[in-house]
C-alpha positions, 0 to 999 in steps of 0.5 A: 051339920051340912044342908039337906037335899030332897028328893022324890020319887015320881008319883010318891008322897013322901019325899028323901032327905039326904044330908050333904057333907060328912057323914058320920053313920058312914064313918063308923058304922061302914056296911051296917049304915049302907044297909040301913039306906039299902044300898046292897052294892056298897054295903057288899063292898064296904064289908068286902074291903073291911073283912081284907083289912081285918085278915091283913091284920093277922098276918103279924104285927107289921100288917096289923099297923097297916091295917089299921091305918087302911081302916081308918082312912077307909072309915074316913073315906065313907064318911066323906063320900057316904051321902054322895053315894045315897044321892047317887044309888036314889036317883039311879032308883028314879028319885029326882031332886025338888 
């Protein structure tokens, strides 16, 4: 399990933890762990993208392969950058770290 990174709001009393490294929630839940960290934007795209490669996989059996490789790298794409991208959208809202 990777370090924590905290950040904090100006003026707030609580502050973030936002884990470092792989992030599993990402991996395997995709847009449903976007939302629950209330990242619109990436969770908008992350179902945009998986929604292309579940259609690339009715196109026959060929396409469907493809798409489920695309699935997993992408699936694994998300996990590797998940936490990046809460620290990011966090501080875009103000948060800075401690």
């Amino acid at each position: 399990m990777g370090a924590r990174i905290y950040l904090q709001r100006p003026g707030a009393q609580e502050p973030v933890a936002v884990a470092t490294g792989f992030s599993w929630g990402a991996c395997l839940l995709g847009f449903i762990w976007a939302l629950s960290k209330k990242m619109w934007f990436a969770a908008f795209v992350m179902l945009a993208i998986n929604l292309i490669l579940f259609a690339m996989g009715l196109w026959g059996e060929t396409a469907d392969l493809i798409g489920l490789v695309l699935s997993v790298l992408f699936g694994v794409a998300c996990g590797a950058y998940g936490n990046r991208w809460h620290r990011w959208t966090l501080e875009q809202r103000g948060y800075v770290a401690l």
